[in-house]
C-alpha positions in Angstrom: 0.0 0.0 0.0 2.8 2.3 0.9 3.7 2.2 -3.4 -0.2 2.8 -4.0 -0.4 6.4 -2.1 2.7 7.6 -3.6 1.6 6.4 -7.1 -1.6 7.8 -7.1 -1.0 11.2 -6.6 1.7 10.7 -9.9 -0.9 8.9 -12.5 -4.2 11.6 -11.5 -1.8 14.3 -12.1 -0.5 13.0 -15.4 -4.0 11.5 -16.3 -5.4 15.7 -15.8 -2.4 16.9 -18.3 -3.3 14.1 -20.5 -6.7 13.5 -20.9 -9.1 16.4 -21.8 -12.3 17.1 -19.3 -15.3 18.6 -20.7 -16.2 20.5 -17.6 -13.8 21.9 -15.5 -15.8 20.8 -13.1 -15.1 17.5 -13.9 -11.5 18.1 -13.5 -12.4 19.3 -10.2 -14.2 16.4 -9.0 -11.8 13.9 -10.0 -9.0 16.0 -8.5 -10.2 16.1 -5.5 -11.7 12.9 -5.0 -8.0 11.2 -6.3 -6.6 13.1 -3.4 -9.3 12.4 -0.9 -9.2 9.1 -1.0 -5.2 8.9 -1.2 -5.4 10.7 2.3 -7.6 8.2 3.4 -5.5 5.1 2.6 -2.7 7.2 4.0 -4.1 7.6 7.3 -5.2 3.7 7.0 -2.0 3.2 6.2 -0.2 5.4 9.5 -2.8 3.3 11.8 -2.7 0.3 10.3 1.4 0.1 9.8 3.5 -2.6 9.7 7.0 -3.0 10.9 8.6 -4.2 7.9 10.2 -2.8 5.0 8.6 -2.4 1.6 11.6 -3.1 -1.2 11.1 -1.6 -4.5 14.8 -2.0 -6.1 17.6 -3.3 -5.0 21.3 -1.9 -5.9 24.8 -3.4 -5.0 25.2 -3.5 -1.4 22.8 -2.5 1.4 21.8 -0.1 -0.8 17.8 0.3 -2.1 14.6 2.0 -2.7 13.0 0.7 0.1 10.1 2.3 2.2 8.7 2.1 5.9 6.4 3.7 8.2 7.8 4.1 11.5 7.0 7.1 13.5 8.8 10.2 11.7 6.8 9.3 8.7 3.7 8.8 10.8 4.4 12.4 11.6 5.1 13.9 8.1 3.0 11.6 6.2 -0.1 12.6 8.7 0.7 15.9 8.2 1.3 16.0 4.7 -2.0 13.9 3.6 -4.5 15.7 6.7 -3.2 19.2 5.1 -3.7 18.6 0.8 -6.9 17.7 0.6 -8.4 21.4 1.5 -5.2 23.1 -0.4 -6.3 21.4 -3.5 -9.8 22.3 -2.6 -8.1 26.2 -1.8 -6.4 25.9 -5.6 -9.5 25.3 -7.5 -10.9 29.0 -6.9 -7.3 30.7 -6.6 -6.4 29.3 -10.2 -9.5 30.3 -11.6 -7.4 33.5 -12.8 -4.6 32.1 -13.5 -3.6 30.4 -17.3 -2.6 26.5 -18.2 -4.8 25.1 -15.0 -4.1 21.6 -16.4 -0.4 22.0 -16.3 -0.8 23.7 -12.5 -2.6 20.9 -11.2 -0.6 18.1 -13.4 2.7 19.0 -11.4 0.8 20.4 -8.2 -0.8 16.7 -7.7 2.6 14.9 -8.5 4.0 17.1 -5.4 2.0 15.1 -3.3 3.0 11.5 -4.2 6.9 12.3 -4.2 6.5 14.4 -0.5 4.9 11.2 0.3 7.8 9.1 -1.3 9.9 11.5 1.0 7.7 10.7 4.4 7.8 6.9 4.0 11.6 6.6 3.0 13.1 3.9 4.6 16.8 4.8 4.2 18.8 7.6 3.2 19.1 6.7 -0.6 15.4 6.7 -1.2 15.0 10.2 1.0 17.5 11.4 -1.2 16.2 10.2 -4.8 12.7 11.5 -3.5 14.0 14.5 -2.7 15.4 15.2 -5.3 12.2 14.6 -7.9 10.7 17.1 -5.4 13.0 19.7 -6.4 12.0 18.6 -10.6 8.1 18.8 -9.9 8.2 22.1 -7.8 10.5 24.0 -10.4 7.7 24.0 -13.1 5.0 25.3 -10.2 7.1 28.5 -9.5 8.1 29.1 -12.9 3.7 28.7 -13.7 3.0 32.1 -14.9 6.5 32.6 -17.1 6.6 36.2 -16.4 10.7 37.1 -16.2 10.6 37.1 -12.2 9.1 33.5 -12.6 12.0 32.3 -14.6 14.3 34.1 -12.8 12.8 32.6 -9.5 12.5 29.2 -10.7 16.3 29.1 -12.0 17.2 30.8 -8.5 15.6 28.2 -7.0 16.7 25.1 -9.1 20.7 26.1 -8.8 20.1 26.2 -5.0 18.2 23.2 -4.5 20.7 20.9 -6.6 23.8 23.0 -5.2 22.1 21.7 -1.7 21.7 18.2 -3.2 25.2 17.9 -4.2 26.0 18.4 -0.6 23.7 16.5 0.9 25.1 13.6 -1.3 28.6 13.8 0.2 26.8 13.5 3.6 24.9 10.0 2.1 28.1 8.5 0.8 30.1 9.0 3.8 27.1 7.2 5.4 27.2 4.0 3.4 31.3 4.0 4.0 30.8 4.4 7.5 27.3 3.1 8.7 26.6 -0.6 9.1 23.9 0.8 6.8 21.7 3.5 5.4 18.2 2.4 6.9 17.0 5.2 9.3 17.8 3.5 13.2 17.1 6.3 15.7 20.5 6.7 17.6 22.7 6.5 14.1 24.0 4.2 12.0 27.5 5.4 12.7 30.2 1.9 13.1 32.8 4.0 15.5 35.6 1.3 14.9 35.8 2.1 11.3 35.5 5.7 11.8 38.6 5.6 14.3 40.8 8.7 14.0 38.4 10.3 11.4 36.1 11.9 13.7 36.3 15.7 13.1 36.3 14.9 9.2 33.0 12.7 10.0 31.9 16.0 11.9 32.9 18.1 8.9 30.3 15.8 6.9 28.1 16.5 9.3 27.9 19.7 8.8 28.6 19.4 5.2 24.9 17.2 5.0 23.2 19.6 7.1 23.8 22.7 5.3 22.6 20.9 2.1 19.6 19.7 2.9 18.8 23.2 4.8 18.8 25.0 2.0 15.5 23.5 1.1 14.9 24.4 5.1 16.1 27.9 4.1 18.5 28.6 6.7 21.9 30.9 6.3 22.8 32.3 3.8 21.3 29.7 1.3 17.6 31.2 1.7 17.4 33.9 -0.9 15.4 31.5 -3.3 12.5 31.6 -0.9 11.3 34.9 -0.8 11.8 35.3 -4.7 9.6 32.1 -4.9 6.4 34.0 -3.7 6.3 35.0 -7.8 4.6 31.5 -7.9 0.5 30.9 -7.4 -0.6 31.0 -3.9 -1.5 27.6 -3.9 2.2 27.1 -4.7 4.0 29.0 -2.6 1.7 27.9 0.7 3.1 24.5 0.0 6.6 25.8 -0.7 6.5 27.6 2.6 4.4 25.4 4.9 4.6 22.0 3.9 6.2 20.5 0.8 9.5 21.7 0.4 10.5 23.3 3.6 9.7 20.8 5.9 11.0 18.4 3.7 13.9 20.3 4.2 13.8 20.2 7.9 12.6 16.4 8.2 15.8 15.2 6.2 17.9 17.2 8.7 16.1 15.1 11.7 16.6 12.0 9.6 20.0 13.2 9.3 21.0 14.1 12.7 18.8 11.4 15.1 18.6 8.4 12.4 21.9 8.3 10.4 24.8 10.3 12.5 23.1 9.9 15.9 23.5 12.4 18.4 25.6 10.3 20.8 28.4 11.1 18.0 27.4 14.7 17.3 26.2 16.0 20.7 28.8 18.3 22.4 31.3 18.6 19.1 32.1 21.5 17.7 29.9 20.5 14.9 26.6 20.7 17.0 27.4 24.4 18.4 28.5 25.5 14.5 24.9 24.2 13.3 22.8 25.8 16.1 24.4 29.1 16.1 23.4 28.7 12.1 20.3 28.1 13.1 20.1 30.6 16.1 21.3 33.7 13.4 18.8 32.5 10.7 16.3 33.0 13.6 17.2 36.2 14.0 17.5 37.2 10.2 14.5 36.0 8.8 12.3 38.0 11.3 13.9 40.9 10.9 14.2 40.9 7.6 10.3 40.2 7.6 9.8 43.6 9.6 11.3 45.6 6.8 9.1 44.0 3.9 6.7 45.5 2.4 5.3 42.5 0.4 2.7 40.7 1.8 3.8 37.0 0.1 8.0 38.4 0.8 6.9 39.0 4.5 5.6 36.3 5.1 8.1 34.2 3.6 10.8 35.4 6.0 8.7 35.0 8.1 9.0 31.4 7.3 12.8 31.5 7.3 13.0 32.4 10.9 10.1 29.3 11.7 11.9 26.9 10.2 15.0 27.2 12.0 12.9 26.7 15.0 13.0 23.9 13.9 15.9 23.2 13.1 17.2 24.8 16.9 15.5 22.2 18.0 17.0 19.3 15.9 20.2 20.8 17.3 19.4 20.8 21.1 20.3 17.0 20.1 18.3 15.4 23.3 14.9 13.8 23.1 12.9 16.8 24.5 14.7 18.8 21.5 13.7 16.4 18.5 10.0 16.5 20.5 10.1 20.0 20.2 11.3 19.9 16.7 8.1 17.6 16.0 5.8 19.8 17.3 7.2 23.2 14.9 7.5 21.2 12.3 3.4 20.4 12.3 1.7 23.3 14.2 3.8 25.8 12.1 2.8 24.1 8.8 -0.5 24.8 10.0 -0.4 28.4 11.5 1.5 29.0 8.0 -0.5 27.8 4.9 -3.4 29.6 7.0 -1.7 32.9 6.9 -0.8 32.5 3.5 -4.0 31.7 2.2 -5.2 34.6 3.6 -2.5 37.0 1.7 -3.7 34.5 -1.1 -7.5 35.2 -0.7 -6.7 38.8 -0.8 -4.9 39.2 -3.9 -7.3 36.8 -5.6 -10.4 39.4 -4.6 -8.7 42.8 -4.3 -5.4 42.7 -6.1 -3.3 44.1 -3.2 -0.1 42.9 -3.0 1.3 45.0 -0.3 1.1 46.2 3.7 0.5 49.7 2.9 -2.4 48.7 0.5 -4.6 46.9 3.1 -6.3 49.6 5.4 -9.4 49.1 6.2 -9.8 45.6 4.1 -10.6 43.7 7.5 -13.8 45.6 6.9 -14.3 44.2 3.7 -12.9 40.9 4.0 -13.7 39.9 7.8 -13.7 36.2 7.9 -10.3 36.2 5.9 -8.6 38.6 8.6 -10.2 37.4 11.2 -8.3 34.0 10.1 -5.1 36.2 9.6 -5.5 37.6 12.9 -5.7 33.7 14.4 -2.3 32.5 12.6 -0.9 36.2 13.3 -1.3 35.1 17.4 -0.5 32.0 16.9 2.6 32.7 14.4 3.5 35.4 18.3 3.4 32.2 20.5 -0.1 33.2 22.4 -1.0 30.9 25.1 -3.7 28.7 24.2 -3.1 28.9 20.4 -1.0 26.2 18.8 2.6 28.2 18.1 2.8 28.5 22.0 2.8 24.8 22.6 5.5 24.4 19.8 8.3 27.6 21.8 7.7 26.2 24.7 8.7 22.7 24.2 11.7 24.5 22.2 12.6 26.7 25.5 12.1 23.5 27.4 14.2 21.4 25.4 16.7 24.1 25.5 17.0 24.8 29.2 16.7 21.0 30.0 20.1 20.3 27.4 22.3 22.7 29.8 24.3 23.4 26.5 25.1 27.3 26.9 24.8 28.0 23.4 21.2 26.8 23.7 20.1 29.1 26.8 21.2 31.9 24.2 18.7 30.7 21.6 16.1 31.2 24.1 16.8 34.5 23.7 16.6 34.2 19.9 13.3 32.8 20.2 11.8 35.8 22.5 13.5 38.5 20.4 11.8 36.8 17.3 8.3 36.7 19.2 8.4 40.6 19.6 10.1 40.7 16.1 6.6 38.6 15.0 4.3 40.5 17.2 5.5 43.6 14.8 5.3 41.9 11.8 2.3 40.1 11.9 0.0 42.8 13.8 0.9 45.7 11.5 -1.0 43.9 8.9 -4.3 43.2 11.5 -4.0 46.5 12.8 -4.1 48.9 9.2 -6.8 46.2 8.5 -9.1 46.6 11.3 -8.2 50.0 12.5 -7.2 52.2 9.2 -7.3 55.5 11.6 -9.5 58.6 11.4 -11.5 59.8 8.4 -11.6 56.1 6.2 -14.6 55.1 4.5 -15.9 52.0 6.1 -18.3 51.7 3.4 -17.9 48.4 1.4 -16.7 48.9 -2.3 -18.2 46.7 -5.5 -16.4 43.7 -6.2 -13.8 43.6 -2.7 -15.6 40.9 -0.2 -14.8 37.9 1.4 -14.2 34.9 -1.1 -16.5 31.6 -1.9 -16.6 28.6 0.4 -13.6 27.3 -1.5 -10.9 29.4 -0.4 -12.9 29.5 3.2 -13.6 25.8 4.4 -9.7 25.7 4.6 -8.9 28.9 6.0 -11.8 27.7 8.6 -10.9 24.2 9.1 -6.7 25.5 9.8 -8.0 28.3 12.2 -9.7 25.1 14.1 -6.6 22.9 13.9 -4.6 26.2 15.5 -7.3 26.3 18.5 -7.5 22.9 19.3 -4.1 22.1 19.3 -3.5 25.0 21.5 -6.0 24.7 23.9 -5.5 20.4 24.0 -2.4 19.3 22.8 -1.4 16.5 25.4 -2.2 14.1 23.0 -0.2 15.1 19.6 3.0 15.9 22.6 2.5 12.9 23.9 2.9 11.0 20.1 5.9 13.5 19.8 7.4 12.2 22.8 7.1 8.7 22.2 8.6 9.3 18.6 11.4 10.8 19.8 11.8 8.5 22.5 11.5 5.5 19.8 8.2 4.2 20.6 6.7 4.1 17.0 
């Protein structure tokens, strides 16, 4: 089964390229439906999972395409397959303004399957060949409306993403020298008698790994190709930001750090304080950088930049509490973040604005889609009882539990970040809701909220960021127990 839901993502997205519909209804039915159901027999799938390995292909060695469900890919797989259904569902009434639909959707659909492939990898190899196709199906999606900033944008973002690659390789081949093998074992892979006196150079390709596979986590100074990708469609770059690309990104580095090196061999090297203070400046960067932008899509994608190295802070802290923390960001941020983007979507789809200064007063006119914003825009803070507040404070936790000295120091990262959010975020709610003295609150033709397309998402996310902030023992307590090698 684990082959079926990452094939049929591949074949409806070729079949909609190929095969002509009548009605674009029609097109819209089927789409949906095709990914409906493959979230279904995902979720099947995550409860119903087996312990062994799926083996597609084998290759001289240890080496294969081989795929398993244990309880990283529970985590990314649930996420990836609970969150697709409504941003296809978002994509139908975003695109209706956009040109070649059935070439959108062809490559939008495939996105799916290969994330999938991604989730359920059971080794480093097949991460890495998944990862890569990721990198071939995305580059048409930003390049969709082939303006010059597309193709600039899209080439900015290919030469990265296989620059990354080519470094991330180096990380997998030292791996299959060195590892008794590349299936993903939490606590590493590592043989310590035949890495004898090569340590630091083992520490170096630590590093080495990490760097490449963060630039698809956008961290420092490999990130520029983010920002620039908010050319693409919405629909696009919410998955670019949120959930496709970026965490796949982040969940290679967990694979990389807690399932191939191990953190027995990393924690306390010079190699773990060189990747957190990466991670702690990123922090810093992309939030400030966000405060200055005047582009809603730009903002927001720094924005992202700085969340995803909360992440990745936390994959550094290198303890259990640490990876749990890293869990948690990676899910309840994908949420608070296609939310928020949907909304900047949702408003250039009815109004056409594209930037800060171009919004007052809209909250009057579009209420239910800043009332959303204004949701993520807390949560995105860290506001008790929403779901980014859970997240930070398993990442201060984790961080004051490590006793690493460096890490206490990153608390201080996240706090200035908070108030760096609190700026960024509540500039937009505030010109929205409270445009000052002497505006006309009077409606104008043609500028309201959207249809029930673009609002059943932004609706069902603003319900996933309540619950999980107001009850999230359970999902902690699955983190926990995946970090602590339970599933």
């Amino acid at each position: 089964m684990i082959l079926l839901v990452i094939l049929i993502p591949v074949i409806a997205g070729a079949f909609v390229f190929l095969v002509p519909f009548k009605k674009r209804n029609f097109m819209e039915i089927f789409l949906e439906a095709a990914v409906v159901i493959n979230s279904i027999l995902v979720w099947y799938l995550l409860m119903h999972r087996s312990e062994s390995i799926f083996t597609l292909a084998n290759f001289t060695g240890n080496l294969s395409i081989s795929f398993k469900v244990d309880g990283m890919s529970m985590v990314f797989g649930g996420l990836v397959s609970a969150l697709w259904p409504f941003a296809t569902l978002y994509a139908f009434e975003y695109m209706t303004k956009e040109e070649h639909e059935r070439m959108f959707f062809m490559f939008y659909t495939m996105t799916y399957g290969i994330t999938l492939g991604i989730s359920f990898a059971a080794n480093l190899l097949t991460m890495y060949f998944f990862y890569e196709l990721l990198t071939l199906v995305t580059v048409p999606l930003v390049m969709h409306t082939l303006t010059r900033e597309a193709i600039l944008a899209s080439r900015k973002y290919l030469y990265y993403s296989l620059g990354g690659a080519a470094f991330a390789f180096i990380g997998l081949i030292f791996v299959i020298i060195y590892g008794n093998t590349t299936e993903f074992v939490l606590g590493g892979v590592l043989d310590v008698v035949r890495i004898g006196e090569r340590t630091n150079v083992l520490l170096l390709i630590y590093v080495i790994a990490f760097m490449g596979f963060g630039v698809k986590a956008a961290i420092c100074p490999f990130n520029s190709w983010l920002p620039d990708a908010g050319v693409a469609p919405t629909p696009v770059t919410a998955l670019l930001h949120a959930v496709a690309v970026v965490k796949s990104g982040a969940f290679a580095i967990i694979r990389l750090t807690y399932y191939s090196f191990g953190t027995d061999f990393l924690k306390g090297t010079w190699a773990q304080n060189t990747v957190m203070l990466i991670v702690m400046f990123t922090i810093v960067y992309g939030c400030s950088r966000a405060v200055k932008e005047t582009h809603i899509k730009r903002r927001l994608a720094y924005s992202t930049i700085s969340n995803l190295s909360y992440i990745l802070f936390g994959v550094t802290i290198m303890t259990p509490l640490g990876m749990t923390g890293a869990v948690c960001h990676l899910v309840f941020h994908a949420i608070m973040k296609i939310s928020s983007f949907f909304c900047a979507g949702a408003i250039m789809h009815q109004a056409d604005k594209h930037y800060v200064h171009e919004l007052d007063g809209m909250g009057y006119q579009m209420p239910c889609v800043f009332g959303v914003f204004t949701v993520s825009s807390f949560a995105l803070m860290g506001v008790p009882g929403l779901a980014g507040f859970v997240s930070k404070w398993n990442l201060a936790s984790a961080a004051v539990e490590s006793g690493n000295e460096i890490a206490y120091f990153g608390i201080v990262c996240l706090l200035v970040s908070a108030l760096l959010t609190a700026i960024y975020m509540l500039t937009i709610v505030v010109r929205a809701f409270f445009p000052g003295e002497g505006f006309d609150k009077r409606i104008p033709d043609g500028v309201r909220d959207p249809n029930w397309k673009m609002l059943v998402p932004l609706f069902v996310f603003t319900v996933f960021i309540l619950s999980f902030g107001l009850y999230s023992g359970p999902a902690v307590k699955f983190f926990s127990d995946v970090a602590a090698g339970v599933y």
